[in-house]
MIMAR-175968 format. One record per residue (C-alpha): residue in three letters; x, y, z. Coordinates in Angstrom, 2 decimals, decimal comma. Layout:
BEGIN
[r 'ALA'; [X; Y; Z]]
...
! end
This chain:
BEGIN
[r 'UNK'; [0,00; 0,00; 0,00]]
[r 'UNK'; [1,40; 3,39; -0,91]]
[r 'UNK'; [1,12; 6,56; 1,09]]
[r 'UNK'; [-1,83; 7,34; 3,27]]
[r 'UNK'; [-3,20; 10,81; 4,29]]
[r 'UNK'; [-5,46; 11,89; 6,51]]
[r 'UNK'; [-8,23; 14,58; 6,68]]
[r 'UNK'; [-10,66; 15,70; 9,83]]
[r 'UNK'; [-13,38; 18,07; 9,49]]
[r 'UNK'; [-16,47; 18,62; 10,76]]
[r 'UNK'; [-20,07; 16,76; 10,06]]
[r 'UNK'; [-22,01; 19,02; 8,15]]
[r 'UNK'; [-23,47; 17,10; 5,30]]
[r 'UNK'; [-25,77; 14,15; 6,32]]
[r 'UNK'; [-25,96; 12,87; 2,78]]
[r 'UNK'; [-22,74; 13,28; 1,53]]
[r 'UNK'; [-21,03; 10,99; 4,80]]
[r 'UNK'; [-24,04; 8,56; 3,57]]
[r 'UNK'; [-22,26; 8,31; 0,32]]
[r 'UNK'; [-19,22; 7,78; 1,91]]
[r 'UNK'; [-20,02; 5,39; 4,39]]
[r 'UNK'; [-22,58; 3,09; 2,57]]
[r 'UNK'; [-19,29; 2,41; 0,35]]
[r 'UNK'; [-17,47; 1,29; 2,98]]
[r 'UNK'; [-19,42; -0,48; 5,30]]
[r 'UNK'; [-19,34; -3,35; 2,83]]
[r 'UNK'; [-16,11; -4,36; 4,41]]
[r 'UNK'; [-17,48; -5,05; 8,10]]
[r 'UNK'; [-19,50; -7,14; 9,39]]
[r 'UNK'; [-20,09; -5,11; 12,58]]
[r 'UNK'; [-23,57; -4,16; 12,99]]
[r 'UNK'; [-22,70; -0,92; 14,53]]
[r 'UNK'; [-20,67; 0,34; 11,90]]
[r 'UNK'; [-23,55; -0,21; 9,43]]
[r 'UNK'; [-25,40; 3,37; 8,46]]
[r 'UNK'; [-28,17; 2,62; 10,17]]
[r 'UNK'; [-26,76; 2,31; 13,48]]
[r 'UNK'; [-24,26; 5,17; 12,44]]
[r 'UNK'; [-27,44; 7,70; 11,46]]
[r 'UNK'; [-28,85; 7,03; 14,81]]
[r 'UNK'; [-26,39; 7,74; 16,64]]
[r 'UNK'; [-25,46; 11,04; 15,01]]
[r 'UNK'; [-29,32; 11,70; 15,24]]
[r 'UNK'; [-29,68; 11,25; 18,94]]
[r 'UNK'; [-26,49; 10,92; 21,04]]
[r 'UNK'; [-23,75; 12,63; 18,92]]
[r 'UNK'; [-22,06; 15,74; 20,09]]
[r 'UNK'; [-20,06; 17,96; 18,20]]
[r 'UNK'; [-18,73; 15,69; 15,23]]
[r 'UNK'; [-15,92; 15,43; 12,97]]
[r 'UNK'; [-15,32; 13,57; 9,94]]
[r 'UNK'; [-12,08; 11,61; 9,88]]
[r 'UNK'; [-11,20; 10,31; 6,29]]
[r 'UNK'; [-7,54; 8,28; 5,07]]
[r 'UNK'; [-6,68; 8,61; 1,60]]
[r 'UNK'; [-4,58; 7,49; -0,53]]
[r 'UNK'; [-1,72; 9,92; -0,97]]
[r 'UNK'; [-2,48; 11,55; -4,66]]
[r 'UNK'; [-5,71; 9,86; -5,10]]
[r 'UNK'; [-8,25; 11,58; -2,90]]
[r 'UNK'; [-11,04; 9,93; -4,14]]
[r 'UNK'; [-9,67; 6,70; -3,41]]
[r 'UNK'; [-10,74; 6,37; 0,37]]
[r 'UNK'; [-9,64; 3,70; 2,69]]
[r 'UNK'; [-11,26; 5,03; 6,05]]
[r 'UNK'; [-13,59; 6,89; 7,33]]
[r 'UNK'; [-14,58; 7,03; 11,00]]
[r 'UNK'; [-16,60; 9,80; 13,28]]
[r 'UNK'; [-15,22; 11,49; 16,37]]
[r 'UNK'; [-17,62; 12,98; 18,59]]
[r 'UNK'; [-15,79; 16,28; 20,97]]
[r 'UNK'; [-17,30; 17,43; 24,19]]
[r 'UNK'; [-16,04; 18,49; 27,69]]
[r 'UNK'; [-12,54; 17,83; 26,76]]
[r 'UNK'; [-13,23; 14,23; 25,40]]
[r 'UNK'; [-13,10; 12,67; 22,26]]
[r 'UNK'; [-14,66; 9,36; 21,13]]
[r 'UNK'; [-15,15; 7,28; 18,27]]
[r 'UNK'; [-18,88; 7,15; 17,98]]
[r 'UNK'; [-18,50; 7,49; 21,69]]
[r 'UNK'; [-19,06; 10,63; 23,88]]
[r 'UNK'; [-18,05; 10,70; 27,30]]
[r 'UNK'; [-21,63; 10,90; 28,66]]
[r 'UNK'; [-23,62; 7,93; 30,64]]
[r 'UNK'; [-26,65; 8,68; 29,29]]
[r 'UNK'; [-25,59; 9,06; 25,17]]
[r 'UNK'; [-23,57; 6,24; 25,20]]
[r 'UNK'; [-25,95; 3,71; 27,49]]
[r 'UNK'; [-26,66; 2,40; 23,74]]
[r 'UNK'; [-23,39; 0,61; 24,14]]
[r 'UNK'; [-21,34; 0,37; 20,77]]
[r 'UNK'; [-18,98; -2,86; 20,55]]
[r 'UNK'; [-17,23; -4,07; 17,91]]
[r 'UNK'; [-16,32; -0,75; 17,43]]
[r 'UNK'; [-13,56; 1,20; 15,03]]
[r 'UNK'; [-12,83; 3,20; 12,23]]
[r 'UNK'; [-14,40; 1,45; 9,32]]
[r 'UNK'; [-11,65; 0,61; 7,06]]
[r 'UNK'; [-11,13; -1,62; 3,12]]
[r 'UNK'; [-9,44; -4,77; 3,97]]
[r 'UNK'; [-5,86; -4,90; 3,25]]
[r 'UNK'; [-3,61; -3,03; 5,98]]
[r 'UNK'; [-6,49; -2,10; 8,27]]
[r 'UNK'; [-3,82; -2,53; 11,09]]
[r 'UNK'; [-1,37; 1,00; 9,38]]
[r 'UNK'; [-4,83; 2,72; 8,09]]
[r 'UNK'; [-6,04; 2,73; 12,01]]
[r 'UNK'; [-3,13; 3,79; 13,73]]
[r 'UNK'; [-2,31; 6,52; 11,30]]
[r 'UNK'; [-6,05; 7,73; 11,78]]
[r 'UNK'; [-5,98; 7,58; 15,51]]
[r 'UNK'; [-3,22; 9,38; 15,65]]
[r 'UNK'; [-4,20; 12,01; 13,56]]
[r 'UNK'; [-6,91; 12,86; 15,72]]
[r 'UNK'; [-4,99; 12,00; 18,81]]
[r 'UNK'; [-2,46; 15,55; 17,43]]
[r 'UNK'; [-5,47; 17,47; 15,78]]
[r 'UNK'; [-6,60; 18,49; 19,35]]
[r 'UNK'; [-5,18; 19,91; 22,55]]
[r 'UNK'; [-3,06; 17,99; 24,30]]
[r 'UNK'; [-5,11; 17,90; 27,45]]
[r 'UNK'; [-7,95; 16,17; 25,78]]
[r 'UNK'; [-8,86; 12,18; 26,29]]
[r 'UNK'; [-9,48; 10,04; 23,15]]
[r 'UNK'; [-12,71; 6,86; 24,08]]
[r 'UNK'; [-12,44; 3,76; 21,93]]
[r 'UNK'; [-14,01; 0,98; 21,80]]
[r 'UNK'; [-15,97; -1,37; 22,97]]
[r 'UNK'; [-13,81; -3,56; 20,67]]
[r 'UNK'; [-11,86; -6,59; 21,10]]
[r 'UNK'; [-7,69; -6,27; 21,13]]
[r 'UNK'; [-7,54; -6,85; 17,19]]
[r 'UNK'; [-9,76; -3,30; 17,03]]
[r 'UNK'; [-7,26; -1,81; 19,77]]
[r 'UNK'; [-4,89; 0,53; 18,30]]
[r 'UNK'; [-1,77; 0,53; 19,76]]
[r 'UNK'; [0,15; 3,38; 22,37]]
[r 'UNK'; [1,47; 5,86; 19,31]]
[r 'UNK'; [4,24; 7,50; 20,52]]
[r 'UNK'; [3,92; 9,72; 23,13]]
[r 'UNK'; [0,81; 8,59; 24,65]]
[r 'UNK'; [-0,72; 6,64; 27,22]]
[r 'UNK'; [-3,79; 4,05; 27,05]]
[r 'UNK'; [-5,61; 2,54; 29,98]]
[r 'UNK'; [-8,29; 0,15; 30,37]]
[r 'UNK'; [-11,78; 2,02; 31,32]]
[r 'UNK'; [-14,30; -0,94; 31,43]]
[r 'UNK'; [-14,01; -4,37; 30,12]]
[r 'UNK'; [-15,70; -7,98; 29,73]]
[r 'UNK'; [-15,67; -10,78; 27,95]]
[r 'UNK'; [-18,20; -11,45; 24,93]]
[r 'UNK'; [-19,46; -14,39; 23,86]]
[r 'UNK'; [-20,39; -16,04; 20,11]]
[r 'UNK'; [-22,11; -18,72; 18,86]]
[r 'UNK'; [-20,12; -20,11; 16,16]]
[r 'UNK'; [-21,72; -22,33; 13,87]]
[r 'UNK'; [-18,93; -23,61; 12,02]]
[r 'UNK'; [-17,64; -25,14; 15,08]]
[r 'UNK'; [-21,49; -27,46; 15,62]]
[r 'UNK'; [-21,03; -31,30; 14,67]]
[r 'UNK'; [-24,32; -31,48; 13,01]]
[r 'UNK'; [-27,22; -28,87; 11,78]]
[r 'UNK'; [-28,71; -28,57; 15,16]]
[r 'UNK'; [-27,94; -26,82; 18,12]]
[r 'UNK'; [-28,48; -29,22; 20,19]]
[r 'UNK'; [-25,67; -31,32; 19,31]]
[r 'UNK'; [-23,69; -28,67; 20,62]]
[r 'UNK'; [-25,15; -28,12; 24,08]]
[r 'UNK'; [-24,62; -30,41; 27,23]]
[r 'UNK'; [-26,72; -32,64; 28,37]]
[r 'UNK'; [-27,94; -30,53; 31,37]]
[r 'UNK'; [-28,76; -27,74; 28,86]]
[r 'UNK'; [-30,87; -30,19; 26,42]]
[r 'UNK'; [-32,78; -31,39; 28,99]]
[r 'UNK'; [-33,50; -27,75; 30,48]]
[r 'UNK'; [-34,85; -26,37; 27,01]]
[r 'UNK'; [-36,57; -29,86; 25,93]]
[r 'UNK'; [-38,39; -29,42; 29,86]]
[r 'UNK'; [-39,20; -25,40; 29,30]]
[r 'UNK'; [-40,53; -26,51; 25,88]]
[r 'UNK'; [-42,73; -29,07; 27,17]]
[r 'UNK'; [-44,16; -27,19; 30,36]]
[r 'UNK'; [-44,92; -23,60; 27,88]]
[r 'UNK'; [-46,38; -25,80; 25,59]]
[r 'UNK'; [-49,20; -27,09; 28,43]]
[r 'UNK'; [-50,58; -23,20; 27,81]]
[r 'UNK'; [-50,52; -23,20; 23,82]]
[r 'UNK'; [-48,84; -23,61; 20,79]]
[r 'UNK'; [-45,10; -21,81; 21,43]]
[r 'UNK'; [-44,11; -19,18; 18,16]]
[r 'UNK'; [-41,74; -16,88; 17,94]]
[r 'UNK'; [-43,14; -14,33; 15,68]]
[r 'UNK'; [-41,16; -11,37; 14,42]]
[r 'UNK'; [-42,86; -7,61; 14,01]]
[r 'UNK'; [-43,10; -6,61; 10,90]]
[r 'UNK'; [-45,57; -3,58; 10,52]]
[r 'UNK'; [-44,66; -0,02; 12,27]]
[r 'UNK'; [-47,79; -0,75; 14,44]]
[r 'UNK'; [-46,35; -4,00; 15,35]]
[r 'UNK'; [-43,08; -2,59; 16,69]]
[r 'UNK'; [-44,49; -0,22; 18,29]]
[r 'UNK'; [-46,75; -2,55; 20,23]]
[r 'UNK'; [-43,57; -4,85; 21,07]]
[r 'UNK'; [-41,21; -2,09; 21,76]]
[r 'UNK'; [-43,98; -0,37; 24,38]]
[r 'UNK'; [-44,18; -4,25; 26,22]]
[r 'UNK'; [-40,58; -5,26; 25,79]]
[r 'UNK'; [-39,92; -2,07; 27,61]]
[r 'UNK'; [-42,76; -1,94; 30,25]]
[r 'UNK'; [-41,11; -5,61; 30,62]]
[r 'UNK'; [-37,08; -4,57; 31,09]]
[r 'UNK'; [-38,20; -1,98; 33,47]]
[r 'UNK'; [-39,94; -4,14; 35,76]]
[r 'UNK'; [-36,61; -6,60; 35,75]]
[r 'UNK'; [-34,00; -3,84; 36,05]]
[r 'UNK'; [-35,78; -0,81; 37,81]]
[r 'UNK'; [-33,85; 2,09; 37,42]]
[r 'UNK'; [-31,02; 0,46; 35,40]]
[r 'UNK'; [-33,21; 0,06; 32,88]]
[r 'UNK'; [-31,81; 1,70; 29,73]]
[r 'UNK'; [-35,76; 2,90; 29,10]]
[r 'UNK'; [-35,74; 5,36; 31,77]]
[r 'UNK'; [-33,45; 7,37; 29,70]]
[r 'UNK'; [-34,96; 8,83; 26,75]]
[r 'UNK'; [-32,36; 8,55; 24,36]]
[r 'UNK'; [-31,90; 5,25; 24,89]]
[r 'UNK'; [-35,52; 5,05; 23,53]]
[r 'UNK'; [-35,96; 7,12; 21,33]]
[r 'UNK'; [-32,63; 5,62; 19,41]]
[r 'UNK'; [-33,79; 2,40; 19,19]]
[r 'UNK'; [-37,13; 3,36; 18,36]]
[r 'UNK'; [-36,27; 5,04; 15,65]]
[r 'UNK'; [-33,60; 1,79; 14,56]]
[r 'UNK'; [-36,32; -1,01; 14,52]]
[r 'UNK'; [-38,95; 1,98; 13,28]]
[r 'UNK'; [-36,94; 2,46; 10,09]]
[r 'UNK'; [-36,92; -1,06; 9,21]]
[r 'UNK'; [-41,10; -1,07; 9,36]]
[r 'UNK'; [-42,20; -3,21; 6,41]]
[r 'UNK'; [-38,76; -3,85; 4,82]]
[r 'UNK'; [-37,80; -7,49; 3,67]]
[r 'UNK'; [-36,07; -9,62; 5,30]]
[r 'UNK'; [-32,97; -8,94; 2,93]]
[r 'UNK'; [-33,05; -5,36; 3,67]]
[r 'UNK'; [-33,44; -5,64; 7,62]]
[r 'UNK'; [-30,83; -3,94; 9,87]]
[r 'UNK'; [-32,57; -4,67; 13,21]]
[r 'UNK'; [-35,52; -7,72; 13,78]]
[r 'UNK'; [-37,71; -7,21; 17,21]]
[r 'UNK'; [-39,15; -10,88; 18,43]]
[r 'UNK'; [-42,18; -12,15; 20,59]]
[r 'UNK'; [-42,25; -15,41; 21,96]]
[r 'UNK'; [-45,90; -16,74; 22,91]]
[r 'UNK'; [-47,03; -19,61; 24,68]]
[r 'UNK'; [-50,79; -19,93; 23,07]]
[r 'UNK'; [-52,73; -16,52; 24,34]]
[r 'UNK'; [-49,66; -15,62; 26,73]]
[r 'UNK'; [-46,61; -13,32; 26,09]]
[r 'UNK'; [-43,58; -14,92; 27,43]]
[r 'UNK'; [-40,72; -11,98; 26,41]]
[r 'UNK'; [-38,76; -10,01; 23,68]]
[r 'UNK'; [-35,68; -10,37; 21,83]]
[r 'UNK'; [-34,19; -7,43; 19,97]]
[r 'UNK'; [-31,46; -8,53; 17,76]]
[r 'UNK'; [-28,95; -6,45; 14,71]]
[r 'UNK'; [-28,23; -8,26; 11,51]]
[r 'UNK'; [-25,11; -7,51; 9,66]]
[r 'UNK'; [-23,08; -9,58; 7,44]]
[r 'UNK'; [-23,54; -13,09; 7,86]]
[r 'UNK'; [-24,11; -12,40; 11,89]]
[r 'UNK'; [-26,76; -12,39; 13,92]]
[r 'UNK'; [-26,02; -9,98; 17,51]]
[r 'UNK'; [-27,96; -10,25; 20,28]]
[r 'UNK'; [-28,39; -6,75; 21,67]]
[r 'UNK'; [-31,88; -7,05; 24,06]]
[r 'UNK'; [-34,14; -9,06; 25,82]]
[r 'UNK'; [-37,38; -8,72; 28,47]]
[r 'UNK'; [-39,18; -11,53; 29,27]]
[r 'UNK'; [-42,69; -12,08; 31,68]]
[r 'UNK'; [-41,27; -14,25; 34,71]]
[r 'UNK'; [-44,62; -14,54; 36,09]]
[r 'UNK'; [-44,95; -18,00; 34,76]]
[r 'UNK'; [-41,64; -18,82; 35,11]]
[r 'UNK'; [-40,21; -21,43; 37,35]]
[r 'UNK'; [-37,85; -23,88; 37,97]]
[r 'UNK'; [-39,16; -26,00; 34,71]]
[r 'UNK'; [-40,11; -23,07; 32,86]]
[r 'UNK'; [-37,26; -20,81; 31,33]]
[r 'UNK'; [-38,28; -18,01; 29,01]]
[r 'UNK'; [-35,00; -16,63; 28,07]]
[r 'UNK'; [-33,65; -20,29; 27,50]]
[r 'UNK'; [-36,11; -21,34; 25,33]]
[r 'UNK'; [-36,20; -18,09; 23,36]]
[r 'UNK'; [-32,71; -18,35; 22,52]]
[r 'UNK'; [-32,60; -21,71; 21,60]]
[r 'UNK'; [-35,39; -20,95; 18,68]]
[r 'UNK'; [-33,54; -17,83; 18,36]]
[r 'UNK'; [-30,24; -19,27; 17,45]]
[r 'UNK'; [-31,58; -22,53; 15,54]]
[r 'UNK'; [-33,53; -19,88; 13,26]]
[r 'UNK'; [-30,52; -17,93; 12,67]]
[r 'UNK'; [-28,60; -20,92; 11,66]]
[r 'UNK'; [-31,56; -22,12; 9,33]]
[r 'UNK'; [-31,65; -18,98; 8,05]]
[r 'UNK'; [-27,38; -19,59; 6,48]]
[r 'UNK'; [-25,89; -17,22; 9,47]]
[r 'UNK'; [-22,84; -17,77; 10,84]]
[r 'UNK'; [-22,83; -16,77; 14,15]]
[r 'UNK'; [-25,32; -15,96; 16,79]]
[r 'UNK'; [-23,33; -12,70; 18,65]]
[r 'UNK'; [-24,21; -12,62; 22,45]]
[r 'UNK'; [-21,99; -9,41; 22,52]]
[r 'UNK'; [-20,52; -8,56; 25,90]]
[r 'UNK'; [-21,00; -9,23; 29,21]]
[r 'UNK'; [-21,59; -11,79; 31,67]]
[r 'UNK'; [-24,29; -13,56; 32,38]]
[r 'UNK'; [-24,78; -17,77; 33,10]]
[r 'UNK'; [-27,38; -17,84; 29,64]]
[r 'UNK'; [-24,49; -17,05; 27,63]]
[r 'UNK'; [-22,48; -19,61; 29,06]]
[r 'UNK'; [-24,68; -23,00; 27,62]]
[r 'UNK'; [-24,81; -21,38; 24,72]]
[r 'UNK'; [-21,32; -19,90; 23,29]]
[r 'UNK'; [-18,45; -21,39; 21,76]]
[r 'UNK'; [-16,00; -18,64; 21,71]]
[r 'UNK'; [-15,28; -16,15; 24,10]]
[r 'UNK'; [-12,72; -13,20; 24,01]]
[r 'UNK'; [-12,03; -9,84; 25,72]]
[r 'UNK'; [-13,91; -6,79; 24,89]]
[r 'UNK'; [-12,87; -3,19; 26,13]]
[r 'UNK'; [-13,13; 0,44; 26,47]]
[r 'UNK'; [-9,98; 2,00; 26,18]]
[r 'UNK'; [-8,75; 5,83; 26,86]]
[r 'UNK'; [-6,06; 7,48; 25,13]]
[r 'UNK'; [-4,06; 10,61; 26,64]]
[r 'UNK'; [-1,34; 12,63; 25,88]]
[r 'UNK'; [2,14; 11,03; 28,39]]
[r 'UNK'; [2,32; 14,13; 30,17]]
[r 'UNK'; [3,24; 14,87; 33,64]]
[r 'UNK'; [-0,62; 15,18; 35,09]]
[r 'UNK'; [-1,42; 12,24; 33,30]]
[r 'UNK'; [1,17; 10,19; 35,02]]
[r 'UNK'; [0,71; 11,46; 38,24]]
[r 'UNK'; [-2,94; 10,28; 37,76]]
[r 'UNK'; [-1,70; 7,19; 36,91]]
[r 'UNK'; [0,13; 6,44; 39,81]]
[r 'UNK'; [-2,42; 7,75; 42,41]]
[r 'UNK'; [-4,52; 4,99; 40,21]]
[r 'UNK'; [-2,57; 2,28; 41,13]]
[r 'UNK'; [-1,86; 3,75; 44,52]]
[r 'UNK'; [-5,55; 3,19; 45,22]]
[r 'UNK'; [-5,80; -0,16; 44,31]]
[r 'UNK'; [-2,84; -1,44; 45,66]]
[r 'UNK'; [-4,62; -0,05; 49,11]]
[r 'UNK'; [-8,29; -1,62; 47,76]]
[r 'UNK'; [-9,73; 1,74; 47,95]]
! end
């Protein structure tokens, strides 16, 4: 690869980055680096933004990145800001989006464009991304680990046979084949997907009313950009084919009864995971909503010619009878190495060396 140059300036043009983007994205299969996701978030939790575009030195109209940078209160972040509440929609796999070959020199000489094009007291946020999305330390600078966990994937290619449950244990069979059998004493169990705009919006109101009443005030529906962003995502895909579909919202039914909602993003050959809310009312020891959901979930989206089933980050036990691979995923911070920054970083390690 030949010479690479790099340009930031700032979002004006909401069609013209469209352009740009749409011609990129082709080359990940990250859901939230797909324009939907992207439009959203400049929409609804974006700051001040800046355009950050690599080149090819004497051939400007041969791009090979493009990535945004939200600035506020001294921080930077790609498609990140800084704030709780505009960034409780929780990018991962996140990064510049990039053409194939040399992705590796294309990010780092992007990063560290931006890391120089402001002042030198300001953070950089990036992530959540695994370590082969993690730039590394340009010279100069300082990165730090800000929140991590692992994430977990269903990988097909890995099953012995075209079912899933030739890949589970024998304790999980039995638990799903059990849930299955005691749901289906009240009714015929579907999993039906909303289609209409009027059908979202009657799934989105009960998923929600649902996730609230399981998480109280962690819910991300308390906060209003939380909603309104995803909303808007599964609101935009109203009536679109299944080819066409960024985002899919599920209801699982047990004859007249509503058992819960799955909320999934479809990019590439990947299904992700991104929400659930079930009714735990009827749920017991036998009976396992979010067990049996995924199980359909993940057999459809093999059935279907996916590759993976993405249960994203975090930890949780589900995940666990489920996954095949599992690997790191991080936020990491970026500062200038100066003397403030160091001193920080020793009263960090100060503190947790006392287990304050």
């Amino acid at each position: 690869m030949g010479g690479i140059q790099v340009k930031i300036y700032p979002f004006e043009d909401r069609t013209a980055l469209q352009g740009l983007w749409v011609r990129l994205q082709q080359h990940s299969q990250s859901p939230f680096l797909q324009w939907p996701w992207i439009n959203q978030w400049l929409k609804h939790c974006a700051y001040r933004v800046y355009v950050v575009e690599a080149v090819m030195v004497g051939q400007p109209e041969q791009r090979v990145g493009i990535g945004l940078i939200s600035e506020h209160d001294n921080t930077l972040g790609v498609q990140r800001t800084g704030n709780k509440r505009r960034d409780q929609i929780w990018p991962e796999h996140n990064d510049f989006l990039m053409v194939e070959d040399n992705r590796t020199q294309i990010r780092q000489q992007m990063l560290t464009a931006v890391l120089e094009a402001f002042p030198a007291h300001y953070r950089l946020l990036w992530g959540a991304a695994n370590a082969e999305l993690q730039p590394s330390v340009t010279e100069g600078y300082v990165k730090r680990v800000v929140w991590q966990a692992p994430s977990y994937v269903t990988d097909f290619s890995k099953w012995q046979s075209d079912n899933l449950e030739s890949a589970l244990s024998k304790s999980a069979r039995s638990q799903i084949r059990r849930s299955h059998k005691k749901y289906a004493e009240l009714g015929e169990i579907m999993l039906t997907r909303a289609e209409s705009g009027e059908q979202i919006t009657r799934y989105f109101d009960a998923m929600a009313t649902l996730h609230k009443q399981r998480w109280g005030e962690d819910s991300g529906f308390h906060n209003q950009v939380f909603r309104r962003f995803h909303y808007d995502l599964l609101q935009q895909d109203a009536n679109k084919g299944a080819a066409k579909r960024f985002t899919a919202l599920y209801r699982i039914t047990a004859g007249e009864h509503d058992l819960g909602y799955l909320y999934v993003l479809l990019a590439g050959e990947g299904m992700a995971f991104y929400l659930s809310a079930f009714d735990y009312t009827l749920a017991n020891s036998q009976r396992k909503p979010g067990l049996l959901a995924h199980a359909m979930l993940i057999q459809r989206a093999y059935d279907h010619g996916l590759s993976h089933y993405d249960f994203l980050a975090g930890e949780a036990r589900y995940k666990h009878t489920f996954t095949n691979h599992v690997e790191p995923m991080a936020i990491i911070e970026y500062r200038r190495n100066t003397p403030k920054v160091r001193t920080y970083a020793l009263l960090r390690q100060l503190k947790s060396y006392l287990g304050m």
